[in-house]
SEDOBA-550289 format. One line per field, with one value per residue (C-alpha): chain; x, y, z. Coordinates in steps of 0.001 Angstrom, whole numbers, always signed. Example, Ala and Ser with C-alpha at 12.3 -4.5 7.8 and 13.67 -1.06 7.14 Angstrom:
kette: c(A A)
x: c(+12300 +13670)
y: c(-4500 -1060)
z: c(+7800 +7140)
// end
This chain:
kette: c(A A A A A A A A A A A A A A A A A A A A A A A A A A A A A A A A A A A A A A A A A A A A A A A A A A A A A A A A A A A A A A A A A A A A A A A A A A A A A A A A A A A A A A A A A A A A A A A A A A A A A A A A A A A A A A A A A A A A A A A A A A A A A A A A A A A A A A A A A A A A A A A A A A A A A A A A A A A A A A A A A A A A A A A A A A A A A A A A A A A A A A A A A A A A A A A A A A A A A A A A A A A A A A A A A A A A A A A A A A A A A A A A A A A A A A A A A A A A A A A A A A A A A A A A A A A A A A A A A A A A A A A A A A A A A A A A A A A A A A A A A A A A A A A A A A A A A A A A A A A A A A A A A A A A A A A A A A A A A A A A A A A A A A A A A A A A A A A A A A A A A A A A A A A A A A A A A A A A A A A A A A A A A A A A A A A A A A A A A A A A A A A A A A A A A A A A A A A A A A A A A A A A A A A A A A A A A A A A A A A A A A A A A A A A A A A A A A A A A A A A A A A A A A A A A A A A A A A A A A A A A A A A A A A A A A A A A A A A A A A A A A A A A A A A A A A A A A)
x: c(+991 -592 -131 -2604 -3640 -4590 -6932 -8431 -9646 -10775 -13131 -14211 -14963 -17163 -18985 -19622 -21160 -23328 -24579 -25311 -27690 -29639 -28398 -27389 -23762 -23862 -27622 -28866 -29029 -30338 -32039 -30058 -31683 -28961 -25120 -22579 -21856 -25722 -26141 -23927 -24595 -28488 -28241 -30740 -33138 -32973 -32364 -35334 -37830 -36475 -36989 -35189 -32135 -31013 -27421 -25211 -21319 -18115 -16751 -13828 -13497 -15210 -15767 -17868 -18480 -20748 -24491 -23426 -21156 -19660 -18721 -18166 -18385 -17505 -19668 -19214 -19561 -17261 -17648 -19814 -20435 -23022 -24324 -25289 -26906 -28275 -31952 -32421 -31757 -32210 -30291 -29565 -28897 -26301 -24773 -24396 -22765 -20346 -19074 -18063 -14740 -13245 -13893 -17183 -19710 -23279 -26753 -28492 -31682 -31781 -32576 -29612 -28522 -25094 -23203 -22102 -18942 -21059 -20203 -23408 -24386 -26759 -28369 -29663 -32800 -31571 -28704 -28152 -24731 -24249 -20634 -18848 -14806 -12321 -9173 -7961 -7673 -3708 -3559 -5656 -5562 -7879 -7500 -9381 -11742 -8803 -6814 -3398 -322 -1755 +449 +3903 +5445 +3552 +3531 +1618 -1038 -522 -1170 -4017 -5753 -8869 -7502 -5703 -9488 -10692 -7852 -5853 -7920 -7331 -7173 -11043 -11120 -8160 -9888 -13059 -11585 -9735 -13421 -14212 -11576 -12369 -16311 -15411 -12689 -16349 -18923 -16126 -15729 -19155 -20226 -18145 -20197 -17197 -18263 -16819 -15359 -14023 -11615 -9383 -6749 -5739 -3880 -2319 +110 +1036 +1496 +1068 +4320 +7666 +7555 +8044 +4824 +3027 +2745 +256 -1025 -4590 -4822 -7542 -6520 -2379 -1293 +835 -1386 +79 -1447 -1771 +798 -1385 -5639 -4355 -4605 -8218 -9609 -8072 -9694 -12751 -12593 -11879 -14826 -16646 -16307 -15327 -15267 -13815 -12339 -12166 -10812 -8819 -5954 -2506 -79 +3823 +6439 +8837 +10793 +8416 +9206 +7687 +5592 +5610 +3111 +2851 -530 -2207 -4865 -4806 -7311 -7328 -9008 -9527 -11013 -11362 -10486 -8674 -4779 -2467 -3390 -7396 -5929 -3619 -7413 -8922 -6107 -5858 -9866 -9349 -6882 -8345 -11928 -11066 -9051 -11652 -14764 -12599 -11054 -12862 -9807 -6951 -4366 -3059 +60 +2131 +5889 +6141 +5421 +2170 +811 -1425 -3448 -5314 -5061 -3844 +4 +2944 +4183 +7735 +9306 +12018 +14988 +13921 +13350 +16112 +17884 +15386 +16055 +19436 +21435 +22150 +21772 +21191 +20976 +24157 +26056 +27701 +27055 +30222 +29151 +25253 +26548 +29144 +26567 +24271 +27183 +27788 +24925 +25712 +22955 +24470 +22753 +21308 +22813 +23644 +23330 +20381 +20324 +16766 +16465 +19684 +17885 +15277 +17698 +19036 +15628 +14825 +18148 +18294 +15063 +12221 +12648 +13449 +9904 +7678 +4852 +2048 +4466 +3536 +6785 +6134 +7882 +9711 +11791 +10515 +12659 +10186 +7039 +6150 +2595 +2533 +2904 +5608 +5369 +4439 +7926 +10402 +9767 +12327 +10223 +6574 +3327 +3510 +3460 +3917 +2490 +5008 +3898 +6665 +8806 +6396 +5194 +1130 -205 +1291 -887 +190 -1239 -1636 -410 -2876 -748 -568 +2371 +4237 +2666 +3527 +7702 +7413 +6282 +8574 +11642 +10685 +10070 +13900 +14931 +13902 +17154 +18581 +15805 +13451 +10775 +10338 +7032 +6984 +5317 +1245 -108 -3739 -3628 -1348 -4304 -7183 -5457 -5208 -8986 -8446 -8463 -9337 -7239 -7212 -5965 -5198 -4390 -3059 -3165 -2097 -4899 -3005 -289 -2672 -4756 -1335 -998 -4781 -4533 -904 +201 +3963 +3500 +1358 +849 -1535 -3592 -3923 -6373 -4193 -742 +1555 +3946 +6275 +6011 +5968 +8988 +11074)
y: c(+34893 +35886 +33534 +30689 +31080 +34412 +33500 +30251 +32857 +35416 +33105 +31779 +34818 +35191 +32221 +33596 +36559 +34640 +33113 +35940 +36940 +34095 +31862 +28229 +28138 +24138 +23493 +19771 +19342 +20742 +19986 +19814 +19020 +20371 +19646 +22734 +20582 +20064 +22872 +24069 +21206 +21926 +25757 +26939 +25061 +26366 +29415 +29623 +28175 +29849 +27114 +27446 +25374 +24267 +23640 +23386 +23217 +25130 +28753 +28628 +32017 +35591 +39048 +41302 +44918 +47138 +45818 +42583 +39949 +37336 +34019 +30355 +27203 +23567 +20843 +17064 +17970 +21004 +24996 +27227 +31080 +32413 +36682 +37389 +40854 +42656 +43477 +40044 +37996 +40807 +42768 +40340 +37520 +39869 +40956 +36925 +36733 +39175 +37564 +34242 +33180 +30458 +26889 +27813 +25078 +27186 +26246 +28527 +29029 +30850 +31242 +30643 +33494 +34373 +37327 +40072 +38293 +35240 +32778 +30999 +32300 +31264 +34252 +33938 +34663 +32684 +31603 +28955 +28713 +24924 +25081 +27958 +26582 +27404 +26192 +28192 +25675 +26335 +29614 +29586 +31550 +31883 +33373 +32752 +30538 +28360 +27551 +27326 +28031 +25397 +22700 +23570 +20126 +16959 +15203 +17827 +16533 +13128 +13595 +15960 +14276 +15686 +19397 +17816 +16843 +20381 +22336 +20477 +19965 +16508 +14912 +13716 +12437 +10150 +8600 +8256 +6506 +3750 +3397 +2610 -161 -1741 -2176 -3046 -5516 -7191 -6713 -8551 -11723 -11480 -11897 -14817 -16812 -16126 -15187 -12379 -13995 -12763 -14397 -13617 -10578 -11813 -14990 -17435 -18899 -16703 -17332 -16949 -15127 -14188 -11329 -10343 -9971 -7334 -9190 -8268 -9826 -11390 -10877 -12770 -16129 -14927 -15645 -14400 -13126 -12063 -9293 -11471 -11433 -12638 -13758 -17126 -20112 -19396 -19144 -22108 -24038 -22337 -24090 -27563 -26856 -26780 -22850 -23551 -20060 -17475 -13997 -10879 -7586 -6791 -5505 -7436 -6302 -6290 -5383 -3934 -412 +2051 +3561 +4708 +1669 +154 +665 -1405 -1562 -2548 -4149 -6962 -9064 -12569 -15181 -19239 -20731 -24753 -26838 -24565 -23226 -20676 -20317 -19524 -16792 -15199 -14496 -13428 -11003 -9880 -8859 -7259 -4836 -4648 -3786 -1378 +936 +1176 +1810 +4613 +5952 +4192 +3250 +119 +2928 +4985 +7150 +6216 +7462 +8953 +5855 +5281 +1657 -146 -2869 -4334 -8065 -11063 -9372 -11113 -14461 -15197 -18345 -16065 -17653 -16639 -13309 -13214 -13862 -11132 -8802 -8609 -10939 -13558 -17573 -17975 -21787 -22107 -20717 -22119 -21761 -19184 -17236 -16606 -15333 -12928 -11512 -10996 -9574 -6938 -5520 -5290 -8341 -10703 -14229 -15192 -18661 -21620 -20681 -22172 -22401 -21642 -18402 -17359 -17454 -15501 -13005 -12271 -11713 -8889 -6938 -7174 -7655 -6308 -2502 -3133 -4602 -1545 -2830 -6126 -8972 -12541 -13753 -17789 -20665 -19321 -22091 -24218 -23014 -19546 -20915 -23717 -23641 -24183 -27140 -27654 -28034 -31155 -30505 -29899 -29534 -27295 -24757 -23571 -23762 -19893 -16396 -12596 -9917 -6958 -3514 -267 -2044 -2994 -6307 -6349 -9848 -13391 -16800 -20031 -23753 -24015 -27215 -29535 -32910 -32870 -35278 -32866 -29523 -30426 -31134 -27769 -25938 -27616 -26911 -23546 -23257 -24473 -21644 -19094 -19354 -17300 -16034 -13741 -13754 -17597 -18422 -20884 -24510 -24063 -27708 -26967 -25830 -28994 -31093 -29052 -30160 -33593 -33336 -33165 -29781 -29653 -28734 -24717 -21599 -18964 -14948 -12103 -9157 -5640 -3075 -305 -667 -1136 +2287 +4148 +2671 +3547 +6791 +8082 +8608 +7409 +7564 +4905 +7422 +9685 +6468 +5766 +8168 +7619 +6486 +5046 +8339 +8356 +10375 +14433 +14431 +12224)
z: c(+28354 +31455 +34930 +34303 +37825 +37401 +34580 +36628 +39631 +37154 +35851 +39471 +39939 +36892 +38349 +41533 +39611 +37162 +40436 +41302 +38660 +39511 +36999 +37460 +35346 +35183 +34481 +34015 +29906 +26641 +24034 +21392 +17754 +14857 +13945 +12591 +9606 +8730 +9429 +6436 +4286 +4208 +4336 +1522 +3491 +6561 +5152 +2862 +5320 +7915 +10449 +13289 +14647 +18091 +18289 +21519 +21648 +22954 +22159 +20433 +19706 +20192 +19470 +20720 +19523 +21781 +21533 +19356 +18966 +17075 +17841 +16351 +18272 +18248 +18120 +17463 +13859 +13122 +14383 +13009 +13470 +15515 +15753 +18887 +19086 +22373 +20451 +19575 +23196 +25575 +27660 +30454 +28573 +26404 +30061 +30425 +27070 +27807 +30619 +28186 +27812 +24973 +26561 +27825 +26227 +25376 +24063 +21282 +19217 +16321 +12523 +10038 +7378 +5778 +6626 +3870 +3692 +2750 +5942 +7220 +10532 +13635 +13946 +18068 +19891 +22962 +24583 +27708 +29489 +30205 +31227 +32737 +32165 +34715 +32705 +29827 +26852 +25447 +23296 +20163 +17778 +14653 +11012 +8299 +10559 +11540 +14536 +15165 +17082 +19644 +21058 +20373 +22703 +21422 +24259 +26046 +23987 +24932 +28413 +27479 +24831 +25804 +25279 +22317 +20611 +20813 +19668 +17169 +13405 +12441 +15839 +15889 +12276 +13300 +16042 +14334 +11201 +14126 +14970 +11466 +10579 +13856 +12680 +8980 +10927 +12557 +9606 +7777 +10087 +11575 +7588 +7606 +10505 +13292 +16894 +18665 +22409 +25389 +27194 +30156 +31030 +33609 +33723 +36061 +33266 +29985 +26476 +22870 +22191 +23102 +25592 +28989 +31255 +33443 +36936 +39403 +42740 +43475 +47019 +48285 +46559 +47555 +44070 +40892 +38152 +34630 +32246 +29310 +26229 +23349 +23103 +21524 +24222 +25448 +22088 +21331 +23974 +22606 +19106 +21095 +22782 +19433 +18918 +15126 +13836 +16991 +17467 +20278 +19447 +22514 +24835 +25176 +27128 +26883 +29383 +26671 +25444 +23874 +20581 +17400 +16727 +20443 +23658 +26648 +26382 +22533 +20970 +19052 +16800 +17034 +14991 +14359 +12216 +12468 +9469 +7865 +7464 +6877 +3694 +4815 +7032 +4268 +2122 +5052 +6023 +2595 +2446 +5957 +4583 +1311 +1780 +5307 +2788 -101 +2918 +4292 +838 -2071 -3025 -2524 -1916 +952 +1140 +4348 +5619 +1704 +132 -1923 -1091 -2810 -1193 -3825 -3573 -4515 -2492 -3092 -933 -482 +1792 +4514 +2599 -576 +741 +2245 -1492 -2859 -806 +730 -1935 +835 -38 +3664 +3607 +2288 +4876 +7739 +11120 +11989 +8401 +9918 +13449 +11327 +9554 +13180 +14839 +11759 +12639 +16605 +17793 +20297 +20563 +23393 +24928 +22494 +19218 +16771 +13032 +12587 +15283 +13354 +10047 +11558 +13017 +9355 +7920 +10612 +10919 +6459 +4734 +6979 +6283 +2558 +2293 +878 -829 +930 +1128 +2711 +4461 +4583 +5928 +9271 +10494 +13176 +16153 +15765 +17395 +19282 +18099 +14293 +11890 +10606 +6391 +4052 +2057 +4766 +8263 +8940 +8326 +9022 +7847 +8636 +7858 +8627 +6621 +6358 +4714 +4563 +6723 +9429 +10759 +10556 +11112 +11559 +11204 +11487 +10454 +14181 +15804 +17461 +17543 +21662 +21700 +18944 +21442 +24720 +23172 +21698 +24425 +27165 +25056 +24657 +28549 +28704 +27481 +29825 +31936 +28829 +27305 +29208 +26644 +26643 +27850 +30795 +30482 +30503 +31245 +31160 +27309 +26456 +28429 +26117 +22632 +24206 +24451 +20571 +18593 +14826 +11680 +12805 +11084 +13317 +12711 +14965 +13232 +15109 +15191 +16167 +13143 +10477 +12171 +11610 +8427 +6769 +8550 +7679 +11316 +11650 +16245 +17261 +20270 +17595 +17081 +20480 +22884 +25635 +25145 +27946 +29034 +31678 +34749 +33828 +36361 +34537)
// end
């Protein structure tokens, strides 16, 4: 391939030409009035009345042969072909032409036919450069009017998602379909009478899960701010407050690995709903996932990681132990406390400090059942030690008024019966503060949410549900970094 540089001062140089004919190469805008794929869609129209068609977009490729041309370029809708001919735009706007290179972004005017191969065509009578491009787009190549041979490293088209969305087919439709779910995700609740919040990123105390924090520093007030972990304590000061029905759609922020199904930075929905309980937010979840698959597909199923899954509700429920039983043929309750650790350490986990029946429990459904679980599966009843934040059942308060939602192995949502006895709250959360001398992850004491539920918060269900995992999983991706338009990526020189 020739030196990149090379190419860049070529084309500065065909800048400093194109000045010199007079013409501005970045003029101020266009008006643009047609789409590629409406283009095509409504042909024998425009082809019959011959009306005429503005379109503007970006060369993606081009041939030119003596006193005419052929090119196609990219719009917001697709590519289609244009014939540009010296007779029909004039001899110095066909000099212009000739001095365009793939990238360049152009304006035309034309009538639309279909070439003796049959392809529909933008035949021009005028053309408008409206972006001369100085950096050569990664080598495309085109057959049979598509591209390929593109980015041969993925990451490369991490860190240049913006290259990435014109040169790679797919890439667009991906992101447009996240934008999709996320509006179904809000027609659905919004339908349901719940406001959409915001609430604070940054934070003075964090909480809401178990994970370790992005600090930062507030410099004008000298003090320790946190990036926050989860949405859940300020919306729940919202419902005290008489919010009854609340959700945001937003970014959470972990300081944690990065793998497959991991970024630092993600977005999360969550929801409360006053008055109700876990069992409220299992329905709602279920009509989430349900009607986002049939507005996207018309149908309850989507093929993901080879598997085809169907989504069509009521899903199954199962309390962990009896998973556990299901699934890996283990009568967890039964066993002693030496038998549980056995089984952890089999699998090469370590417990952090003193060891607790119910985290243990816990620890055996994720290293055994979680990747056996295929098909929508309602994992109820965590034990108690889990959260601080839920009730604890009517049967046996051992365990939780909980659950987590786990599709082809993959966590996608937990909801509890959230807790709003402040007495029962403020235990919870100290002991869990405790524990931060050997666990990291432990969230530290937050005194003005214990003071809000002492204020008095009603029955509440609450849901977190990941956006990003249930994009992958409705679009097929198996990276959340192709979900994501710009993915957390170490330093190139790493």
């Amino acid at each position: 391939m020739e030196d990149q540089g090379k190419l860049i001062n070529t084309r500065i140089e065909k800048i400093n030409e194109i000045r010199e004919m007079g013409i501005n190469p970045f003029p101020y805008n266009y008006n643009v009035e047609n789409f590629s794929q409406e283009i095509i869609d409504d042909f024998d129209n425009y082809f019959e009345s011959e009306k005429k068609v503005s379109i503007a977009g970006r060369i993606m490729s081009v041939r030119v042969m003596g006193k005419a041309a052929f090119c196609s370029i990219q719009d917001q809708q697709g590519k289609i072909q244009l014939y540009v001919a010296l007779k029909n735009i004039g001899e110095e706007s066909y000099n212009l032409f000739k001095k365009m290179d793939i990238g360049d972004i152009i304006g035309v005017a034309g009538i639309v036919k279909k070439t003796k191969v049959g392809e529909i065509t933008v035949y021009i009578d005028s053309f408008t450069l409206l972006t001369k491009s100085i950096r050569p787009l990664p080598v495309v190549k085109e057959k049979d009017g598509e591209t390929f041979d593109v980015f041969a490293d993925k990451e490369l088209r991490y860190r240049n998602r913006h290259v990435d969305l014109i040169v790679t087919k797919g890439v667009r439709e991906t992101f447009e379909k996240r934008i999709k779910i996320i509006k179904n995700i809000k027609n659905i609740l919004d339908a349901k009478d719940f406001l959409e919040v915001e609430t604070p990123t940054l934070l003075p105390i964090y909480g809401g899960a178990s994970a370790s924090p992005f600090t930062t520093h507030h410099n004008a007030l000298d003090m320790k701010l946190y990036l926050r972990i989860a949405i859940e304590p300020y919306l729940k000061r919202l419902v005290v407050g008489g919010m009854d029905r609340v959700y945001e759609i937003g970014k959470c922020f972990r300081n944690e690995g990065m793998d497959r199904t991991h970024n630092p930075e993600f977005t999360m929905l969550e929801l409360y709903q006053a008055y109700a309980d876990y069992n409220d937010m299992m329905n709602i979840t279920e009509e989430i996932f349900e009607s986002t698959c049939k507005e996207l597909y018309g149908t309850t199923q989507v093929e993901f990681n080879g598997n085809l899954i169907d989504l069509k509700t009521p899903w199954k429920r199962l309390k962990m132990v009896d998973a556990i039983q299901e699934y890996a043929k283990i009568d967890v309750e039964s066993l002693t406390d030496d038998e549980m650790k056995k089984l952890i350490e089999i699998k090469g986990v370590q417990i952090k400090g003193e060891f607790i029946r119910g985290l243990a429990i816990n620890e055996i459904f994720e290293l055994y059942v979680e990747e056996q679980i295929i098909q929508p599966v309602f994992i109820t009843h965590q034990p108690v030690e889990t959260t601080p934040l839920c009730k604890p059942d009517y049967d046996d308060e051992r365990y939780l008024q909980r659950f987590e939602l786990f599709i082809a192995g993959n966590e996608y949502a937990n909801a509890y019966s959230e807790s709003n006895d402040p007495i029962f709250q403020r235990k919870t959360l100290h002991e869990q503060s405790l524990r931060r001398d050997v666990d990291e992850e432990a969230s530290p004491m937050d005194e003005n949410f214990v003071q809000a539920i002492e204020i008095g918060m009603p029955p509440t269900g609450g849901l977190g549900l990941g956006i990003d995992r249930m994009v992958m999983l409705l679009t097929g991706e198996r990276s959340i970094r192709d979900i994501l338009l710009f993915p957390t990526m170490k330093p190139e020189n790493q």
